[in-house]
C-alpha atoms as one frame of an Amber mdcrd trajectory, in Angstrom:
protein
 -40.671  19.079  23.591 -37.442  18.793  25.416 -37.094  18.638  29.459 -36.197
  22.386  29.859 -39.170  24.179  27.461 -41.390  21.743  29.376 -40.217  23.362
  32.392 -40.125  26.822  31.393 -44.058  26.140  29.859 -44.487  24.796  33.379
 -43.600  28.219  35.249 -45.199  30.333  32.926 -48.468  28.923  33.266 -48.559
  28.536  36.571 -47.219  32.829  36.649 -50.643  33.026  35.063 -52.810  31.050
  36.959 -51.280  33.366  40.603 -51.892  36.927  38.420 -55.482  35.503  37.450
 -55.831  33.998  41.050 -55.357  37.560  42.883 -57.125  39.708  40.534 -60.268
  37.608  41.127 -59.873  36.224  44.853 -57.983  39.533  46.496 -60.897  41.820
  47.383 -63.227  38.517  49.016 -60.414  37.478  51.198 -61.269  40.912  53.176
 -64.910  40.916  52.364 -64.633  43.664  50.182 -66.563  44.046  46.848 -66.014
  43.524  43.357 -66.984  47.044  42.121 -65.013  47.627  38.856 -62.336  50.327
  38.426 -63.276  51.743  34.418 -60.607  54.255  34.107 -57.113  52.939  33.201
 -54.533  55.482  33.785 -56.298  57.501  36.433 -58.045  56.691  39.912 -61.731
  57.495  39.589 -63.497  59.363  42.408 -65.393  56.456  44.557 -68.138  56.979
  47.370 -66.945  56.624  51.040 -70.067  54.288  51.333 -68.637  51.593  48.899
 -65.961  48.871  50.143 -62.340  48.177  48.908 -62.171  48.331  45.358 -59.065
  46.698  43.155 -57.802  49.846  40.896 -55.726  47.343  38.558 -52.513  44.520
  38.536 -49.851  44.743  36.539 -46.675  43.333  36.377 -42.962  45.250  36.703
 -39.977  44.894  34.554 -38.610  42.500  36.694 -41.547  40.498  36.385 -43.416
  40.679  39.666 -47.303  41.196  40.196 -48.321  44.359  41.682 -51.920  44.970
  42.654 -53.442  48.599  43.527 -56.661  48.803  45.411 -58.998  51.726  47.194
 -60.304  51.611  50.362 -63.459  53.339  51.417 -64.305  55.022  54.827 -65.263
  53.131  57.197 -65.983  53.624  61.728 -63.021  53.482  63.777 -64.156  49.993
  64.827 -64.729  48.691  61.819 -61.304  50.125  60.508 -59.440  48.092  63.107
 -60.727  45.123  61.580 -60.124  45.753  58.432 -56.751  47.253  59.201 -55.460
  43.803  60.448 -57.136  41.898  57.630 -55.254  44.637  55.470 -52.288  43.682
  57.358 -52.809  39.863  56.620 -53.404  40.748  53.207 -50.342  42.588  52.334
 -48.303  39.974  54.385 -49.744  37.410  51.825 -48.942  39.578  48.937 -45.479
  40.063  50.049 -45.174  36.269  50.467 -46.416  35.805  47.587 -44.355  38.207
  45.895 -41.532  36.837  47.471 -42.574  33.259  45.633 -42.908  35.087  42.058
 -39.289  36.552  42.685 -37.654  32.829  43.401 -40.127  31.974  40.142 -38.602
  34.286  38.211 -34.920  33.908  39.376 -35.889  30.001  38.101 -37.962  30.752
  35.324 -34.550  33.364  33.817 -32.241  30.559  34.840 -34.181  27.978  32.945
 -34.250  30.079  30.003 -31.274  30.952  29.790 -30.454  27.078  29.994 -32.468
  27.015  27.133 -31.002  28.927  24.905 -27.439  27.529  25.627 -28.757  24.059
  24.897 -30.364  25.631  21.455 -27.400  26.945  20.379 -25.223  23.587  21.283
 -28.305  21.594  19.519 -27.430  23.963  16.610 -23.731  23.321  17.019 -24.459
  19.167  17.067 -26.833  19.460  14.216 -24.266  21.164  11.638 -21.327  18.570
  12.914 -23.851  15.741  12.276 -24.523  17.298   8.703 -20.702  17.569   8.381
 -20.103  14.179   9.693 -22.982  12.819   6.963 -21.419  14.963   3.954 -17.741
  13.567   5.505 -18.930  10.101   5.670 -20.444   9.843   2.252 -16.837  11.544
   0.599 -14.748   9.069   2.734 -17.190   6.137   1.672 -16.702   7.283  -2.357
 -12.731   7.397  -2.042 -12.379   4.441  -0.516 -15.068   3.083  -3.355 -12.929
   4.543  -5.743  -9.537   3.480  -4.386 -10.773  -0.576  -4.283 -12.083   0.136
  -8.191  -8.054   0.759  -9.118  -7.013  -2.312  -6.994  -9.536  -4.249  -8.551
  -8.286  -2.923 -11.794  -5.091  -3.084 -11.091  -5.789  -6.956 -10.109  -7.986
  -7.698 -13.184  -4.815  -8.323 -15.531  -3.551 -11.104 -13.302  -6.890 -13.436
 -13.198  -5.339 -14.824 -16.913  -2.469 -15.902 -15.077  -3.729 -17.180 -11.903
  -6.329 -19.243 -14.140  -3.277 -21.034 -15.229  -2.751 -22.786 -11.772  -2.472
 -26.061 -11.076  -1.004 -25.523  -7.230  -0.953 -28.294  -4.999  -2.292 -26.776
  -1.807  -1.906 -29.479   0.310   1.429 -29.951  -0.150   2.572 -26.411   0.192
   0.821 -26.081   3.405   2.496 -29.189   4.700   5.914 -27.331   3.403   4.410
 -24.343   5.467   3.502 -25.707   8.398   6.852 -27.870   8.659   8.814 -24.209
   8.300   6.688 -22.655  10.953   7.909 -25.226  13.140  11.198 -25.847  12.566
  11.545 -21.762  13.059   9.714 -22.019  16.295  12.416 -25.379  17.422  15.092
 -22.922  16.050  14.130 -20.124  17.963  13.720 -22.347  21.517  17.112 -23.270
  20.958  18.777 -19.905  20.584  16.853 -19.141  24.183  17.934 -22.642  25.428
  20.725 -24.817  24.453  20.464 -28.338  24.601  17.042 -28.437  24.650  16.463
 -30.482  21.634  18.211 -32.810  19.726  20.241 -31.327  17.523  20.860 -34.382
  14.920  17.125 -35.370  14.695  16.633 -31.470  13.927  19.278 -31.488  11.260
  17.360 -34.838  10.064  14.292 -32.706   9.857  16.031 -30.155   7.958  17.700
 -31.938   5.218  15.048 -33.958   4.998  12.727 -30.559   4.055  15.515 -29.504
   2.126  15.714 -32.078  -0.283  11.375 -32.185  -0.277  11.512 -28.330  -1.431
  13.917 -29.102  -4.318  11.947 -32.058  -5.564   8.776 -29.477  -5.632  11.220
 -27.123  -7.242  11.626 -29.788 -10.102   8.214 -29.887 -10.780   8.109 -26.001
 -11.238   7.353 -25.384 -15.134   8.021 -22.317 -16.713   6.629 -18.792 -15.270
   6.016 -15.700 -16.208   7.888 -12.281 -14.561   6.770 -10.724 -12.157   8.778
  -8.887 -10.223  12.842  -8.052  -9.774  14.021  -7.433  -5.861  17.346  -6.385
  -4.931  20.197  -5.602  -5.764  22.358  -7.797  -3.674  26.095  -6.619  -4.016
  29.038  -9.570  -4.029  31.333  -7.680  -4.815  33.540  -4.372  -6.053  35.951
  -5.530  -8.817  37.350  -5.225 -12.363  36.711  -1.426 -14.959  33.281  -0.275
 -15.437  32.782  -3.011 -17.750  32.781  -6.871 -17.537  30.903 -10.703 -17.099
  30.538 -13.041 -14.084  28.773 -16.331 -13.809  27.779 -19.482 -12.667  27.067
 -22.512 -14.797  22.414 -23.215 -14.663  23.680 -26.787 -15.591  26.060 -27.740
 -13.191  25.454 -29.878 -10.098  24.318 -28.698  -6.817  27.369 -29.073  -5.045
  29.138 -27.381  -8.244  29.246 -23.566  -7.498  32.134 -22.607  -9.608  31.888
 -18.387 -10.524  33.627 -17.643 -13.833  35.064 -14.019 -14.418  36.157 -11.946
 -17.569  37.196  -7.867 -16.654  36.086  -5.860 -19.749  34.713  -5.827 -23.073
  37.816  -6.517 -25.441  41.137  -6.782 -25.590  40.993  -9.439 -23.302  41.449
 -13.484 -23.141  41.770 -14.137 -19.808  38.709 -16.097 -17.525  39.137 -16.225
 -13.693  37.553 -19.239 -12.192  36.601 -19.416  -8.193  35.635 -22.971  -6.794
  32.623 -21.027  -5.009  30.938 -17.340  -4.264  32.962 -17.289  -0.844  36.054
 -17.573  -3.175  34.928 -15.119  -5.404  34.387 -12.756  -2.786  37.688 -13.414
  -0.755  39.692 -13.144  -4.119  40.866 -17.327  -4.361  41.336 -17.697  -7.094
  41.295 -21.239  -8.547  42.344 -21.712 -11.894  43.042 -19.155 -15.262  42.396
 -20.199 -18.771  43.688 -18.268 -21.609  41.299 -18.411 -24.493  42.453 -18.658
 -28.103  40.822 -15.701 -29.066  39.535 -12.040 -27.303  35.960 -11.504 -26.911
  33.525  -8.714 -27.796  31.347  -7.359 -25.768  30.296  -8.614 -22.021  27.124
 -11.604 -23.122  28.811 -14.499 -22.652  27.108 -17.553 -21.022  28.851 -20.777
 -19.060  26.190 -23.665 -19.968  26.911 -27.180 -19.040  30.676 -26.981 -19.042
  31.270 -24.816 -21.720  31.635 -20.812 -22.359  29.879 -19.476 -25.209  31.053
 -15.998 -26.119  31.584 -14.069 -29.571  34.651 -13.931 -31.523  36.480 -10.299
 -31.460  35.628  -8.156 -34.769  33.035 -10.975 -36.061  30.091 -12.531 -36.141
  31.612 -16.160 -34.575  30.096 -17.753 -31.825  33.158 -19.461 -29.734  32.305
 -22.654 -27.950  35.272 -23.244 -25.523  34.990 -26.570 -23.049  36.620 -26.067
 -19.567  37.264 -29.418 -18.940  39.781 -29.774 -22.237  40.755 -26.564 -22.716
  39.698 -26.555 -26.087  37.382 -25.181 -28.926  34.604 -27.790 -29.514  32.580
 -25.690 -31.747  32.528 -22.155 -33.623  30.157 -20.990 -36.396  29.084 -17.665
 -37.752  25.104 -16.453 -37.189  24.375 -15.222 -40.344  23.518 -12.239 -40.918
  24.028 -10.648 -37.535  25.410  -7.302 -36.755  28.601  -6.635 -34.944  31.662
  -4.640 -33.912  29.467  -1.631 -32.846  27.110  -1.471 -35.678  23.553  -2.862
 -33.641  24.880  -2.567 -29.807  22.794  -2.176 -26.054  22.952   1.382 -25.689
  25.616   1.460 -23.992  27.869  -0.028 -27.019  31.275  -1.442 -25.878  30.584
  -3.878 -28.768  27.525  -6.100 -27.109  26.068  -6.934 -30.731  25.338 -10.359
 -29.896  23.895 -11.953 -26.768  24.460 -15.094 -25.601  22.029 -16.396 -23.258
  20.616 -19.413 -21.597  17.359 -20.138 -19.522  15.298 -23.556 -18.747  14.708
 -24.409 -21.883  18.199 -24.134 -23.668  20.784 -21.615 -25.328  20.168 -18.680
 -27.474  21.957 -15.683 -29.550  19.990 -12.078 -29.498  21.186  -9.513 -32.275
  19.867  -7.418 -34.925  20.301  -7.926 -38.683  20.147  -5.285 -41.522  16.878
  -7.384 -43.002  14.879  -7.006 -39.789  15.836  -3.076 -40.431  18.236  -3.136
 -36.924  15.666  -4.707 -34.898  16.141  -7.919 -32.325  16.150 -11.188 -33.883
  16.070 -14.404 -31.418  17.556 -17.522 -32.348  17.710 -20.800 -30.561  20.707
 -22.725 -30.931  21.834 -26.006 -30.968  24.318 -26.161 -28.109  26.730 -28.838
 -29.452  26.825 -27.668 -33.231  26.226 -24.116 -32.877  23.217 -24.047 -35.287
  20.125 -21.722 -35.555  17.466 -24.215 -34.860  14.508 -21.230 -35.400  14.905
 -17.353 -35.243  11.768 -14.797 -34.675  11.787 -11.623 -35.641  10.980  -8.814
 -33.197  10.061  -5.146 -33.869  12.265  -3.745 -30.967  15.346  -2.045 -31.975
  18.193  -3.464 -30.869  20.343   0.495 -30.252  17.529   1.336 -28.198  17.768
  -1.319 -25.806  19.439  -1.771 -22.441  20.129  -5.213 -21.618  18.458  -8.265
 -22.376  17.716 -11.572 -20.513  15.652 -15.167 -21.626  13.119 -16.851 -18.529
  11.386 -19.847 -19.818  11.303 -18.843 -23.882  10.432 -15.183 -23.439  12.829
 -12.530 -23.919  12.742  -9.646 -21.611  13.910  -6.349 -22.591  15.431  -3.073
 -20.367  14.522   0.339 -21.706  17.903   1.514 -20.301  20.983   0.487 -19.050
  21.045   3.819 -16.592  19.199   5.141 -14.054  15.493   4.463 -13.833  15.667
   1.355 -15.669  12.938  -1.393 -15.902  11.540  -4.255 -18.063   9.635  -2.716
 -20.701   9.440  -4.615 -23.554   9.071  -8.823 -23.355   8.436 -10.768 -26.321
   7.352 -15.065 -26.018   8.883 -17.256 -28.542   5.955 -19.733 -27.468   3.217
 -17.301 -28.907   5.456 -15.444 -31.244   3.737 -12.370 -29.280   5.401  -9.380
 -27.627   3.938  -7.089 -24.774   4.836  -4.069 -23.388   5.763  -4.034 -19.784
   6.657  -2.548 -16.636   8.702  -4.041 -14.133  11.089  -1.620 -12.175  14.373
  -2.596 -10.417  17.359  -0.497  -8.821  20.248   0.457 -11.259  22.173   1.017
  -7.924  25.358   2.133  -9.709  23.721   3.587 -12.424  25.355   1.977 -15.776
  24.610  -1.787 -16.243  26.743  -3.505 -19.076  26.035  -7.117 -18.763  22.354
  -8.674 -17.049  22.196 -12.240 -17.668  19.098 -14.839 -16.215  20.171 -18.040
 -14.256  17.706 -21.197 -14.044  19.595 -22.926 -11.599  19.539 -20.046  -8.916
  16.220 -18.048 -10.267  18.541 -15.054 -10.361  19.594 -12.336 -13.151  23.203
 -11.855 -12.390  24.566  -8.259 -13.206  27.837  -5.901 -13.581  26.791  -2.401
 -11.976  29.543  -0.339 -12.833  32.419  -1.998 -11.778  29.902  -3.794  -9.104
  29.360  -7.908  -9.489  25.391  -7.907  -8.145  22.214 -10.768  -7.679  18.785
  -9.278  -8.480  16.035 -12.095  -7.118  13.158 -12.670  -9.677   9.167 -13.363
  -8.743   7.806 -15.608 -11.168   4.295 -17.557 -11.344   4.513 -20.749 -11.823
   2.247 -23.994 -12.656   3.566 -27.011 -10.377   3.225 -30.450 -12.800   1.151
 -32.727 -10.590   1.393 -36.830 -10.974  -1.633 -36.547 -13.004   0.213 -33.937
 -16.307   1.436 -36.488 -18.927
């Protein structure tokens, strides 16, 4: 039992004990006698010769005693006396009525404190049962939202079984960043704090440990596309820019052809700065027009296709001639198996880490994407696989590491959705969103060198960055 019912059993009793107290003890405090009233409602008629007799006790609506007695006839004398022991008496009942009042003030108070604290008990009770029933829905969502990241996380175990990271050394690579960031920042706050040449040491000397782990970086798989990155606003709708995955790391040269035909003309910029700025370096003017926007710059030399053929063109910059051209058999072109977006992009030229290849479709694979690899000095098919992806209903098209990765549209809401592995002769389907920021794409080509698809957005030249996983060789691969 709580505090206040305790104390409201408490008064109660003790209300009981002071009713049963007089009723019993009242008439032999004035030596009176305990003759017994029998009639309830009425007083009965009582001899003068008999003493004080109680008639009854009862209690009013406002709870207080009240106690009704008869007293007999008695000598002047002896009246006196019992008139002041009357007097005593009803001075003891009024004090002790008096007491019952302040008992019953408490005893209301108490229970109406009671009652409050019932109803709030009430109140805490249902929020408890609320906050149980609340807890236990809360606890199954959250159950239920780390089942989806679990099975969201469940396809990439495959890939991250493939690992063989060095952890060491990329937490030396780590720690050396953190602290060359926290040098760099002291020295923005306070110049000449540090020496700057031992820093730049330090830096190179990082720099060129981060490209030798870069070397040992095999082949990965996509993962992600971030961006786009805008260079620049140039040239129609349509068009090609590039650098060369082969060429040296102080060779940054950007090659640039405007359109998809009618055209012979390549723009060449000694670096992105020039590019941007419009410096122009050097123009060649190729022996024959191109179709389409796929061309590729791969060590030294642009591969693009012949205008109204199926010729792949292999021009040297260096010379300024033609050091190869042959026809890929077989392969669609001049509008008949275009990207979706036509502007006659039959046949892709590509290249990626592990060398060059031609994309196209060919009446016997019924329209759909074949992928060849080609020799780069001779021009020759070296093997082709077949695809079931139809080559109309593509976007664009791009080669990482052997695997061709396909758009599902060269507009808005674009995305890798289709990627087929010339290692496993296995496609997937995929889905790997990116930001068509202009809205019509008509060239998307992958670079090795700068792990970056390079893009023409509608008259925009842009750099999408690429997430891959990779496998890092250690000393101990052969």
């Amino acid at each position: 039992m709580s505090p206040p019912l305790l104390k409201l059993g408490a008064v109660l009793s003790t209300m009981a004990m002071i009713s049963n107290w007089m009723s019993q003890t009242l008439p032999s405090l004035v030596g009176l006698n305990t003759t017994r009233i029998t009639t309830s409602d009425a007083l009965t008629q009582i001899s003068p010769k008999e003493g004080w007799q109680v008639y009854s006790s009862a209690q009013d609506p406002d709870g207080r005693c009240i106690c009704t007695v008869v007293a007999p006839e008695q000598n002047l004398c002896s009246r006196d006396a019992k008139s002041r022991q009357l007097r005593q008496l009803l001075e003891k009942v009024q004090n002790m009525s008096q007491s019952i009042e302040v008992l019953n003030l408490r005893t209301q108070r108490d229970f109406q404190y009671v009652l409050k604290m019932e109803t709030q008990m009430k109140g805490l009770k249902a929020k408890f049962r609320q906050i149980e029933d609340d807890r236990k829905t809360l606890m199954t969502k959250h159950f239920q939202d780390l089942k989806e990241k679990m099975d969201e996380l469940l396809p990439l175990i495959p890939v991250l079984e493939q690992y063989k990271t060095d952890a060491k050394l990329i937490t030396q690579f780590k720690e050396e960043i953190r602290n060359l960031s926290t040098v760099l920042t002291g020295i923005q706050e306070e110049i000449g704090a540090y020496d700057y040449e031992e820093l730049h040491q330090r830096v190179l000397s990082l720099e060129t440990r981060l490209r030798d782990c870069m070397k040992k970086l095999t082949c990965g798989k996509l993962m992600k596309i971030t961006g786009p990155i805008t260079v620049k606003i140039s040239g129609t709708r349509f068009g090609a820019w590039m650098t060369d995955p082969l060429a040296s790391e102080k060779n940054n040269r950007v090659w640039y052809m405007d359109s998809y035909t009618n055209n012979k003309i390549v723009r060449e910029y000694k670096s992105i700065a020039d590019f941007v700025s419009g410096s122009e370096s050097r123009t060649y003017n190729l022996p024959f027009k191109w179709a389409g926007t796929n061309h590729v710059v791969y060590n030294g030399s642009l591969y693009f296709n012949k205008y109204q053929s199926n010729i792949i063109i292999k021009y040297n910059f260096d010379t300024g001639r033609v050091l190869a051209q042959r026809s890929l058999e077989y392969a669609g072109f001049h509008n008949v198996y275009p990207y979706t977006w036509g502007g006659f992009s039959d046949i892709d030229l590509m290249a990626d880490e592990i060398g060059l290849w031609a994309v196209y479709a060919t009446n016997q694979n019924a329209g759909n994407i074949v992928i060849s690899q080609l020799n780069q000095d001779t021009l020759e098919v070296l093997k082709s696989w077949n695809t079931g992806y139809p080559k109309r209903s593509a976007g664009e098209s791009f080669m990482i590491c052997g695997t061709l990765y396909v758009t599902n549209s060269h507009l808005t809401g674009a995305k890798v959705y289709y990627s087929y592995s010339t290692k496993t002769s296995t496609y997937e389907y995929t889905d790997i969103p990116f930001h068509n920021q202009y809205f019509h794409i008509s060239m998307l080509d992958y670079n090795a060198r700068d792990r970056a698809l390079y893009a023409w957005n509608n008259g925009h030249q842009v750099l999408f960055n690429v997430t891959l996983f990779h496998v890092i060789k250690t000393e101990d691969d052969t």
